[in-house]
N, C-alpha and C positions, 0 to 999 in steps of 0.2 A: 504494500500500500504506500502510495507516495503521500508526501507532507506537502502542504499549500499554508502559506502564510501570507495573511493581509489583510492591511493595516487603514485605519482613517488618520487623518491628522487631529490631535484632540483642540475642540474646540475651547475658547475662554469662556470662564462664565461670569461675564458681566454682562448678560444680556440675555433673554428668551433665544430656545432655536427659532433659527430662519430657513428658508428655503433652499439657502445657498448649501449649508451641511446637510439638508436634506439629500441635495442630490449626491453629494458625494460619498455619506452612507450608506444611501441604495444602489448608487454603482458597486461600492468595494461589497456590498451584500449579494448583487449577480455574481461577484468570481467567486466569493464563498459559496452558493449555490450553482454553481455551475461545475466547481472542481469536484463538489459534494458529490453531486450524480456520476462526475467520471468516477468514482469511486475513491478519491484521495482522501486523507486524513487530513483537515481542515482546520488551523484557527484563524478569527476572526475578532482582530481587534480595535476597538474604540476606547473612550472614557470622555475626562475632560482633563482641561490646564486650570491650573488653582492657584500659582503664583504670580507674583510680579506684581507692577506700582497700578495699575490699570485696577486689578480686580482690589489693589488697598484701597482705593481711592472711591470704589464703587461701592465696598464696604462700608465705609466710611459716611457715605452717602446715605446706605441705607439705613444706619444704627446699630449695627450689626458687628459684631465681630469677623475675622473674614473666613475663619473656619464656620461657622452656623449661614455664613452669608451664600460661603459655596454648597455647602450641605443643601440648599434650597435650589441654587440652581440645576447641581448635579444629577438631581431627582427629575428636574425637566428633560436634559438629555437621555439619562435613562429611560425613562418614559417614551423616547421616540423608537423604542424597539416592537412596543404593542401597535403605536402607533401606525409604524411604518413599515410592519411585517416583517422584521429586522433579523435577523438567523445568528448574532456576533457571540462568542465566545467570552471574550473577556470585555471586561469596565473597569480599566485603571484609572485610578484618580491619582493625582500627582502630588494628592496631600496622603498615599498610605503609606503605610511605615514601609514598604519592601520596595516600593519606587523612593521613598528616599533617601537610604541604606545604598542602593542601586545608585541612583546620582552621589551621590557621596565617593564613593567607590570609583566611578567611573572617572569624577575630579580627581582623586588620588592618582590613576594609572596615567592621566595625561599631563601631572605637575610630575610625577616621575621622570616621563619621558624628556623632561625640561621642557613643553610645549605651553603651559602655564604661568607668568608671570607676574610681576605689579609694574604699573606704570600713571602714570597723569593722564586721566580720563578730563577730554576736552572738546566736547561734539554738542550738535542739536542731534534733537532729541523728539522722536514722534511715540508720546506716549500711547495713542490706536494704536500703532504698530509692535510697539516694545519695542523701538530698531534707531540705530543710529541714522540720518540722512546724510548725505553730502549735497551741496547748495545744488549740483545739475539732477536730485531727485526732487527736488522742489518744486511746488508754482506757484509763482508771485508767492513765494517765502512759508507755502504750506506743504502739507504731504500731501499728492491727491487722491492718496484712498481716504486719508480722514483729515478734507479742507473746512471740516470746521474746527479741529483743535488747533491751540495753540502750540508751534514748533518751542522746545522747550532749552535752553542753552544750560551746561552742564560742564563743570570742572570739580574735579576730584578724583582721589589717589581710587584706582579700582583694579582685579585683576585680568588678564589681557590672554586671552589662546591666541598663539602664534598660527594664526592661520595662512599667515604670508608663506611658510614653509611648504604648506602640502597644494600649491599651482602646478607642478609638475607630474607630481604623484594622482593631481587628477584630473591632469590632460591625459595621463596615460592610461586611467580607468576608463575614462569617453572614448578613447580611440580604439581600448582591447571589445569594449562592449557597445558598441553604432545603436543598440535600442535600447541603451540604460535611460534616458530619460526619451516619453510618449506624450507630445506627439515632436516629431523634427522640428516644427519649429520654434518648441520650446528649447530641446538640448542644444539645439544652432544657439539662443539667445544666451543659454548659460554657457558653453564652453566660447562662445565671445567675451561672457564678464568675467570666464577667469583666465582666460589670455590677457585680458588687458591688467594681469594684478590683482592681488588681494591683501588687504589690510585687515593687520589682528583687530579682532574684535572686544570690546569688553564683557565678563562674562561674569561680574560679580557687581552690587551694592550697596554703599554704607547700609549693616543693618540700622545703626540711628536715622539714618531719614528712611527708610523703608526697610521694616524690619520682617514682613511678609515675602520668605523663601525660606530653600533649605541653606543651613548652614552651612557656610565652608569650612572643610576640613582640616582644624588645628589653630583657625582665624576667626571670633564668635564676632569679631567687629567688621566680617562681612558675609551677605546671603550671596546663593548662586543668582546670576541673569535669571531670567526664564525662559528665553529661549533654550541657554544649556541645559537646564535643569529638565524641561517637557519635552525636548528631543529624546532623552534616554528611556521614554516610557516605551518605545519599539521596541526595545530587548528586557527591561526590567517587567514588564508585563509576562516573558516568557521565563523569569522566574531567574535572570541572570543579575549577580555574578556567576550561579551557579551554572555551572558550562556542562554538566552531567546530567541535564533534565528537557524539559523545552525545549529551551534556546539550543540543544543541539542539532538536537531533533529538526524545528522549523525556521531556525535562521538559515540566510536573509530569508527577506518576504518582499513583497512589493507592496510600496506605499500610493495611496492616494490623496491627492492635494490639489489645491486650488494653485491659480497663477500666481496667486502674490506670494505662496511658499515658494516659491521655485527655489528662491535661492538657500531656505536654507533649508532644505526638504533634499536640493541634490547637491549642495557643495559645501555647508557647513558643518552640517549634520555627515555627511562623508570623511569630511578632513578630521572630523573629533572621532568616528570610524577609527580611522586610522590608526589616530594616535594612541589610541587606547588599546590597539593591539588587537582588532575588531575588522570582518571581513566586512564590506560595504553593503550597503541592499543589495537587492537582486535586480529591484526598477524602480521606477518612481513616475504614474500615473500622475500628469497635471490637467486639469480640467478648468475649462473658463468661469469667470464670472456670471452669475444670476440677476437679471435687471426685471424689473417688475411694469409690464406696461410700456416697455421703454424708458424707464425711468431709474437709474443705476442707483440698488437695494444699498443700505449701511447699517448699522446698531445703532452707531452713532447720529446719522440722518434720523435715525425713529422713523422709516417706513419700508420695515421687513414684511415681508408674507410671513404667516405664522404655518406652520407645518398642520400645527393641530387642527387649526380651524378650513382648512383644506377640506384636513383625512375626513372630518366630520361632515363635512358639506357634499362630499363627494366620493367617500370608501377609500382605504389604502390602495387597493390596487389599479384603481384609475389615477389617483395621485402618483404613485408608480409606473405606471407606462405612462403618463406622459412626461414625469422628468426624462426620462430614458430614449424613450421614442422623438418627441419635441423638441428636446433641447439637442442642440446639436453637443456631442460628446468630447469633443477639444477646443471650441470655441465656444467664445460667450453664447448664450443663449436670454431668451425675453419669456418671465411667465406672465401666464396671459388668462384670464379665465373666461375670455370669449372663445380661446382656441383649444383652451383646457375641453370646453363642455364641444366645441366641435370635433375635436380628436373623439370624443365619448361618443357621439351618435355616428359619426361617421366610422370610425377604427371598430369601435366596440361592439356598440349596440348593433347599428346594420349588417357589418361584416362578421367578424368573433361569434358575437351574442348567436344572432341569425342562421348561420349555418350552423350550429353547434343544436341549437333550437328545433329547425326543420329536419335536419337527420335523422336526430332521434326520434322527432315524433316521428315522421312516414315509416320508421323501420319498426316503432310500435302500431303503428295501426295496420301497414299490411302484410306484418310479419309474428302475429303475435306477439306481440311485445319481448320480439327476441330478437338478437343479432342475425340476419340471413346468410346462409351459407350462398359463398362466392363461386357459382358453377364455374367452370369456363364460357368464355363468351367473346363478342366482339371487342374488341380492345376500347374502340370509342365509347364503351359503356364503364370503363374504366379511369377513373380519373388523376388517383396515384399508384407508384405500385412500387418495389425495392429500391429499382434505383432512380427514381423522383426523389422521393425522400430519400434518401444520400445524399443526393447531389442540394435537397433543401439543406440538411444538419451540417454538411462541410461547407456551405457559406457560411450559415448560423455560428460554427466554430471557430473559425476564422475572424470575423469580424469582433468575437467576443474576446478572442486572445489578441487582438490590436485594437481591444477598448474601445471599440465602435458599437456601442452598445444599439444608439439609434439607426445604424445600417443594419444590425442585425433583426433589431423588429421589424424595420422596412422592409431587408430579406422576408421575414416572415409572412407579412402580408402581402408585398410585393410579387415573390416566387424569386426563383433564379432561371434563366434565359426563356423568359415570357411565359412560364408554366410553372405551377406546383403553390400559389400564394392563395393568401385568403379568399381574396378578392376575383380569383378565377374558380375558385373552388362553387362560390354562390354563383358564378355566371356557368358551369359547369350544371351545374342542378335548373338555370332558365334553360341551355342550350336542349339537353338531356328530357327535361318535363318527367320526371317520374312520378309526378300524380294524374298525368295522364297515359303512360306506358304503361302501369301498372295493370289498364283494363286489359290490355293485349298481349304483353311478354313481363309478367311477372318474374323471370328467370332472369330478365337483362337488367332489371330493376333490382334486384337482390346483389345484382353485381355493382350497380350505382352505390347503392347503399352501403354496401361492405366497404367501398373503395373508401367513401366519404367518412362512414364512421371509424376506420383505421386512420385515417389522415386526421380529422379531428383527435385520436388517440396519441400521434408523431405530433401535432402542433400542441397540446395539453402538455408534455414534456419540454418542447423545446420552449416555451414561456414560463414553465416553471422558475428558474431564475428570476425572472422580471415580475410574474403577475402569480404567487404562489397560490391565493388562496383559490381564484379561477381557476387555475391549472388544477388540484385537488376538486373542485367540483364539477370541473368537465369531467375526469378520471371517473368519478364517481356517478356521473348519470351515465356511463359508458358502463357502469355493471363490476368495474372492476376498483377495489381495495389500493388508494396513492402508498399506504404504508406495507401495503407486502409488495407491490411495486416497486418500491423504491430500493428494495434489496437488491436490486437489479442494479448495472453500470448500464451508462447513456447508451453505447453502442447496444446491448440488449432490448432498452425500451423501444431502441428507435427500428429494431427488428421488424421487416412486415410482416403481421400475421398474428401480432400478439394478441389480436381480441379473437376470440374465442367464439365461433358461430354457437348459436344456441342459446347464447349468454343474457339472461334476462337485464334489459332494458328499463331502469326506471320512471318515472315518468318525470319529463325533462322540467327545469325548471328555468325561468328568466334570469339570465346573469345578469345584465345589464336594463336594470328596469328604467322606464323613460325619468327625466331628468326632475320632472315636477314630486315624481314621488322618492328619489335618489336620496 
């Protein structure tokens, strides 16, 4: 059994979840569902970030202590697993003791290495970000992911990773591995910023003026950055330092992250890798920006989409196909809930829903409420057959292991080379008429129908990753048990023939009920 690890980036909590970690959630939740089925051993990791002067200062705000303050938020990101159908393994938070043992630990092996020093900390400062600027990441004197804080000026003795030292070490990781970071033209934009140099970072703060982090080790008169501190939750979640458990087992993994981690999701977080004696990831998935309406989402601005009030308006798993489907999966994408409820009548309800619906009923009404055995017959009464579906599930896989999550439902409803998609499957059933051939060649109709309920059977798999709880109740008006099913690896499910003639039919039920009752 092979090991699959993968990871979300953990989000801060000074703020409700928004849509933007929505989607990248549910992306890193398809590869955990998807390796699931090939049969791999799987984990699947989230949490949150709990440090730093951002979440003190929220705290602060709210009366709170900043331990009780995160305890409140932490509880909202957890919650988006019911939420959001969510499949993860673990929930590290970066205030429990074995992640801070873990950072501790991991500071030790890179002030060893002499990679860790003190020096005069003298930069702006963008407190949304937690990240030093230099004047050409500015505009007109702000940061522009959060132009309405004030850029913050900063002097004082703090400790520094030499990260000037590992530009070499990882030009040469970019060039041994051409799809360490996805999509190209993110890795083009990083192995640019580290050609052109890299400046040590600071990675510690007086704890007198901000005494919210972990301790540095041997120094009580400073906390770690939070950046170094919430990076190390990739491997301390798999229970390292210990190198005999997990982390042997499932390191690297491949991460998921938004654009604005890029840099330190593939080049800081690598170079501390390094020096700690630490193999590098395995990938590092970056994903675009979430704008709402056209209108680019913030915490900070106060006008996120709320995940929750979505899932409720709408069910998890149409909120899931359409991050997936809609947004484009390496570029920004716009949510929209004019296009949200048109993806749902048009993708779902008439296509999915509808074929899935009329199948089953004609195969109940004029086959006794049983599956029909598929005589031989003319081919045209045949709609898929072995190698349709192949040739559907090796785009589907494909596209899924270059993170093209929305080509791959496209695939699905589309088809591959003008046959075998949702959307011809129903024009299949107008061309065909088998509620009118049924007066005449009941035989060639049974062959309609097998073909159609077997390929609804291949499409209820291949959306399992994306749209779980559909996928289990197509499975299931199909006659057949998703959890002894699932005993199965993908290349078995996706076998023709799995349904079983004779197999009682239950009576279908509306997945996709119209929008007023939704």
């Amino acid at each position: 059994m092979s090991k699959f690890y993968v990871t979300t980036t953990l989000p801060y909590v000074n703020a409700d979840p928004h849509i933007g970690f929505a989607l990248e959630i549910v992306q890193a939740d398809v590869l955990a569902r998807w390796h699931r089925l090939r049969g791999d051993e799987v984990v699947f990791n989230t949490g949150t970030d709990e440090h730093g002067q951002k979440i003190y200062k929220a705290a602060e705000k709210a009366g709170l202590e900043p331990k009780a303050y995160c305890d409140q938020y932490a509880a909202k990101f957890h919650g988006l697993k019911d939420a959001l159908g969510l499949s993860y393994t673990n929930f590290i938070r970066t205030t429990d003791a074995n992640h801070i043992a873990a950072a501790q630990e991991f500071w030790k092996r890179c002030h060893a290495k002499g990679d860790i020093y003190k020096n005069r900390y003298q930069v702006k400062y963008c407190v949304g970000c937690e990240l030093e600027k230099t004047e050409s990441e500015l505009v007109d004197g702000r940061c522009p992911i959060h132009p309405n804080l004030e850029i913050e000026s900063r002097d004082e003795e703090n400790y520094f990773f030499r990260w000037s030292a590992y530009q070499g070490q990882l030009l040469a990781m970019y060039a041994e591995h051409p799809d360490f970071v996805v999509p190209e033209s993110r890795f083009k934009e990083m192995r640019t910023f580290v050609e052109g140099g890299l400046n040590d970072f600071s990675i510690s703060r007086l704890s007198s003026k901000m005494p919210w982090g972990i301790p540095v080790p041997d120094d009580p008169e400073h906390v770690m950055y939070v950046w170094f501190d919430a990076l190390v939750n990739y491997i301390s979640t798999l229970g390292w330092p210990d190198e005999s458990g997990p982390f042997a087992s499932f390191w690297p993994g491949i991460q998921v992250a938004g654009k604005d981690n890029l840099r330190q999701q593939a080049a800081m977080w690598q170079a501390m890798l390094m020096s700690a004696g630490i193999e590098p990831s395995k990938q590092v998935f970056i994903h675009g920006f979430v704008t709402a309406d056209g209108q680019k989402m913030s915490k900070s601005l106060g006008n996120v989409v709320d995940p929750y009030a979505i899932v409720q308006a709408y069910g998890t798993d149409v909120v899931r196909y359409y991050l997936l489907a809609a947004l484009p999966a390496y570029d920004d994408g716009d949510f929209s809930k004019a296009r949200l409820e048109e993806k749902y009548v048009h993708d779902l309800a008439n296509t999915l829903g509808n074929l899935v619906n009329r199948t089953i009923g004609m195969s109940r009404r004029y086959f006794d409420g049983k599956v029909p055995s598929a005589l031989a017959h003319e081919p045209r009464f045949t709609f898929a057959d072995e190698r349709g579906v192949q040739a559907l599930a090796k785009a589907v896989t494909d596209h899924i292991g270059a993170f093209r999550f929305d080509l791959a439902l496209e695939t699905i409803w589309n088809g591959v080379d003008g046959k075998y998609g949702l959307i011809h499957a129903n024009k299949f059933i107008e061309d065909t008429q088998p509620f009118k051939l049924v007066k005449t060649d009941p035989d060639a109709v049974a062959v309609i129908l097998y073909s159609l309920l077997e390929y609804c059977r291949t499409v209820a798999w291949l959306i399992e990753p994306f749209m779980p709880t559909v996928s289990r109740r197509i499975i299931e008006q199909l006659g057949q048990s998703p959890d002894e099913e699932r005993k199965k690896k993908i290349d078995d499910l996706l076998s023709w023939g799995g349904l079983k003639p004779g197999t009682a039919l239950p009576e279908p039920q509306i997945l996709f009920p119209p929008l007023a009752q939704a």
